[in-house]
C-alpha positions in Angstrom: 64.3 -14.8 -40.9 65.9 -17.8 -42.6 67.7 -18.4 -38.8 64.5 -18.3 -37.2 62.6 -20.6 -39.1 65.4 -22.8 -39.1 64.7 -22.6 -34.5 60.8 -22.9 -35.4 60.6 -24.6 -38.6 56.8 -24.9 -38.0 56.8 -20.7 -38.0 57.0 -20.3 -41.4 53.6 -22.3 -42.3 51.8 -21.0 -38.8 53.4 -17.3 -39.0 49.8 -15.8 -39.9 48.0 -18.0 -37.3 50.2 -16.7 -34.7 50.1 -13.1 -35.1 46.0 -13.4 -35.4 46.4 -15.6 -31.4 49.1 -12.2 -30.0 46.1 -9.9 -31.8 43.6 -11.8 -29.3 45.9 -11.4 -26.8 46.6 -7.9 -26.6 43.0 -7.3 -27.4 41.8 -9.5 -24.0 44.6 -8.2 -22.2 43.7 -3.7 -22.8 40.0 -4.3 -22.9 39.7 -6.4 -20.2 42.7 -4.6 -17.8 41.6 -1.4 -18.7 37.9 -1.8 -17.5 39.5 -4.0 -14.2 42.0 -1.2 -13.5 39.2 1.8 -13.5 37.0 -0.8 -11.5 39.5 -2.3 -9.3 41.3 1.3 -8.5 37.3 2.7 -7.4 37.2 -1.1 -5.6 40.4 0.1 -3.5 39.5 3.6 -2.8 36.2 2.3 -1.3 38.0 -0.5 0.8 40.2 2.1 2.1 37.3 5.5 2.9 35.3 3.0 4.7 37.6 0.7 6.7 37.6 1.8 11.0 38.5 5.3 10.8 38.2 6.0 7.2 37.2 9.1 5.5 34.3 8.2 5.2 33.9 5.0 7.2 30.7 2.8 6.7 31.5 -0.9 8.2 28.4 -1.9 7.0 29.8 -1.5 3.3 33.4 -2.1 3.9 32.8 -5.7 5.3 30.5 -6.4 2.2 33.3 -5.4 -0.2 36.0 -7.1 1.8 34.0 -10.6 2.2 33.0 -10.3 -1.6 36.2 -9.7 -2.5 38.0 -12.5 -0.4 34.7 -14.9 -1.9 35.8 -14.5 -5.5 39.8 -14.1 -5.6 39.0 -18.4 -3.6 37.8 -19.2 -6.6 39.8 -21.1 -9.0 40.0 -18.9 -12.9 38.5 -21.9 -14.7 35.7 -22.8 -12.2 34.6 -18.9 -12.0 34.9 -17.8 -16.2 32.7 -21.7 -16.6 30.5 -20.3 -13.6 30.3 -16.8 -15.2 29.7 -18.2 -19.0 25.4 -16.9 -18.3 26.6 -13.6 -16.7 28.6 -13.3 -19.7 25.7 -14.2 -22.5 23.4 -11.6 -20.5 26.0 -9.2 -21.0 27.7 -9.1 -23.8 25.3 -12.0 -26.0 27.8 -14.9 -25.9 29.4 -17.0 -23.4 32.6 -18.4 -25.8 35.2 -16.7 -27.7 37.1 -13.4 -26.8 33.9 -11.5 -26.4 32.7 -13.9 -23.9 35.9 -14.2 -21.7 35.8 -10.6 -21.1 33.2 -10.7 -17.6 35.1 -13.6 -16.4 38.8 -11.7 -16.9 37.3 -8.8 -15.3 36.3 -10.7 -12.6 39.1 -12.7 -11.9 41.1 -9.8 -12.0 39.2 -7.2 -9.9 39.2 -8.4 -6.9 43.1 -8.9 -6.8 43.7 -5.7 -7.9 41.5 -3.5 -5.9 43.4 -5.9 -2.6 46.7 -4.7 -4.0 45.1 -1.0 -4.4 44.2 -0.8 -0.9 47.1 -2.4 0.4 48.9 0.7 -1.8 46.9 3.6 -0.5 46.9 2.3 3.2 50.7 3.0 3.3 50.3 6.9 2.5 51.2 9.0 5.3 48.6 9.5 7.6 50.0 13.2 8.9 48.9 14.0 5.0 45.3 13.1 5.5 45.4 14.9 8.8 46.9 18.0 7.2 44.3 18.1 4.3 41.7 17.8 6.5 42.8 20.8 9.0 43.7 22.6 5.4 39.6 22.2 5.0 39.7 19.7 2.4 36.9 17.2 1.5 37.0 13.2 1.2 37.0 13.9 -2.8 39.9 16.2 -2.4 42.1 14.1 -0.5 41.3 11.2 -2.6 42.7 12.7 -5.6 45.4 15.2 -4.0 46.7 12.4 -1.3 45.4 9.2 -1.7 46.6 9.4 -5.4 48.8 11.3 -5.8 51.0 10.5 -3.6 50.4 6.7 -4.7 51.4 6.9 -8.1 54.4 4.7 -7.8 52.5 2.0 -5.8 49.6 2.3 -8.2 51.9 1.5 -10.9 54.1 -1.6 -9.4 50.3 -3.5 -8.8 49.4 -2.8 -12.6 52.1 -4.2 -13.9 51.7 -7.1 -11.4 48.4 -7.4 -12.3 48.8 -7.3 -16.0 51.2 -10.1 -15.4 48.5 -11.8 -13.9 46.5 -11.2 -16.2 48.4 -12.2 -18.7 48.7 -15.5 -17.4 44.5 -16.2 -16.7 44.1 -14.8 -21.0 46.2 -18.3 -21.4 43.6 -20.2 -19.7 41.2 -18.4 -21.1 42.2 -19.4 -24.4 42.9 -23.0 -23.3 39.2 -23.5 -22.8 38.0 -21.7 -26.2 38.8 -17.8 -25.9 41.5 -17.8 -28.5 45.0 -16.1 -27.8 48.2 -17.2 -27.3 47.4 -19.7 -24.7 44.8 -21.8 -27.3 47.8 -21.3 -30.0 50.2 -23.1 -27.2 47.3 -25.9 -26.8 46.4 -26.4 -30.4 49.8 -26.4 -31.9 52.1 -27.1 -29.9 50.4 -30.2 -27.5 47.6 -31.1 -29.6 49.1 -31.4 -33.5 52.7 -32.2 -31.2 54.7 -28.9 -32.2 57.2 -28.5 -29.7 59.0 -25.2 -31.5 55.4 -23.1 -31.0 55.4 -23.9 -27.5 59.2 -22.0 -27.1 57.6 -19.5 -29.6 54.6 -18.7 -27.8 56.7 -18.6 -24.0 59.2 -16.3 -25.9 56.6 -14.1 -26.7 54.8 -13.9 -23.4 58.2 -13.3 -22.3 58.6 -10.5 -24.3 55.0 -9.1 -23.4 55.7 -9.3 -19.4 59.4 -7.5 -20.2 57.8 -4.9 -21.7 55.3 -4.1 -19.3 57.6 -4.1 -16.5 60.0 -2.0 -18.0 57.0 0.7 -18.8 56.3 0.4 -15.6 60.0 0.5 -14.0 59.9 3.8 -16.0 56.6 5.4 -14.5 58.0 4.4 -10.7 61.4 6.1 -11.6 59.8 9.3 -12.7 56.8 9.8 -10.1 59.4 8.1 -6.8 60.0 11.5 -4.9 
C-alpha cells in the first residue's frame, strides 16, 4: 500500500471517495446494461423478423424501428440524457443523480445495441431457418432454437462492446452530475488539480474494460462451434 500511495499520494485522503464513485459505476453500468441488453436484444430480434423476407415481415414496423433507431444513435450522449432529464423525472421522479441518468443510458445505449444485434443474427445461416421451417417450426421456435442459439458467440462480442460503450457514456454521465468515476476524474483530478486521480481513475476503467473482455473472450471460446 505504502508503494501506491507513494504513485497517488492523493489516494490515501480520497481512498473512501473513490470506492463510493466505482460503487456508482458498477451500479449505472448492471442496472442500466442489463435493462438495454433485454431491450436492445428484443430491439434486434424485431429488426431482423420484419425486415424483406423476414419471419414475420411487416415493413410498416421494420422502417419505424430502423428510422427510430438511426434518429437517436445521431444524437450526441450529452444533448439526448439533457433532452431526456423530463422523460427521466416522469419516470423514475428525478432528473439528476444516478437515478436520473438511468433513461438517458438506456437510451443512448439501445439503439446501438439492438444495430449490433441485428447485424449478429442476420449472419446465421439461412439453410437453418429454411430447415426449421420445413421441420414445422414456428417464428418463436426458430427465434430461440436458431436465431439464438446459434448466435451466442456474436451475441456475446456486441455486449462486451457495448458495455465498453457504455462504460464510456457513465463518464459523461457523471461529468454533468450522475456521480461515478467520470465526476471523480472531473472533481478531483481537473477541478481541485490532482493529476495522480486522473491515472487512478483510467487505471481502473482499464481494469473494468479488461475484465469484461476477458468474461467475454471466455463465453466466445466455449459456445464457438
Amino acid at each position: 500500500m505504502s508503494f501506491l500511495y507513494k504513485m497517488a499520494p492523493n489516494l490515501e485522503n480520497l481512498g473512501q471517495e473513490l470506492i463510493k464513485c466505482m460503487h456508482q459505476t458498477f451500479q449505472m453500468l448492471f442496472i442500466s446494461g442489463s435493462i438495454a441488453f433485454i431491450l436492445g436484444l428484443i430491439l434486434g430480434v424485431l429488426l431482423i423478423v420484419t425486415k424483406k423476407g423476414g419471419l414475420l415481415q411487416n415493413q410498416l414496423l421494420y422502417k419505424f424501428l430502423d428510422k427510430s433507431i438511426d434518429v437517436i444513435r445521431s444524437i450526441p450522449f450529452i444533448i439526448l440524457m439533457v433532452f431526456l432529464i423530463p422523460l427521466s423525472r416522469a419516470i423514475v421522479g428525478t432528473g439528476s443523480g444516478i437515478t436520473g441518468s438511468y433513461v438517458a443510458l438506456i437510451a443512448g445505449t439501445v439503439p446501438f445495441f439492438a444495430r449490433q444485434i441485428e447485424t449478429v443474427l442476420a449472419d446465421v445461416d439461412h439453410g437453418l431457418i429454411e430447415a426449421s421451417e420445413a421441420m414445422g417450426f414456428g417464428p418463436t421456435e426458430i427465434i430461440f432454437s436458431v436465431y439464438l442459439k446459434e448466435s451466442i458467440p456474436g451475441i456475446t462480442r456486441v455486449t462486451m462492446i457495448t458495455f465498453v460503450s457504455l462504460i464510456g457514456i457513465t463518464a459523461i454521465a457523471g461529468a454533468i452530475g450522475a456521480g461515478g468515476l467520470g465526476d471523480f476524474a472531473i472533481r478531483y483530478g481537473h477541478q481541485m488539480g490532482y493529476r495522480d486521480m486522473i491515472w487512478v481513475t483510467v487505471a481502473i476503467i482499464l481494469l473494468i474494460i479488461t475484465v469484461i473482455q476477458f468474461i467475454g473472450n471466455m463465453i466466445i471460446r466455449k459456445t464457438t462451434h
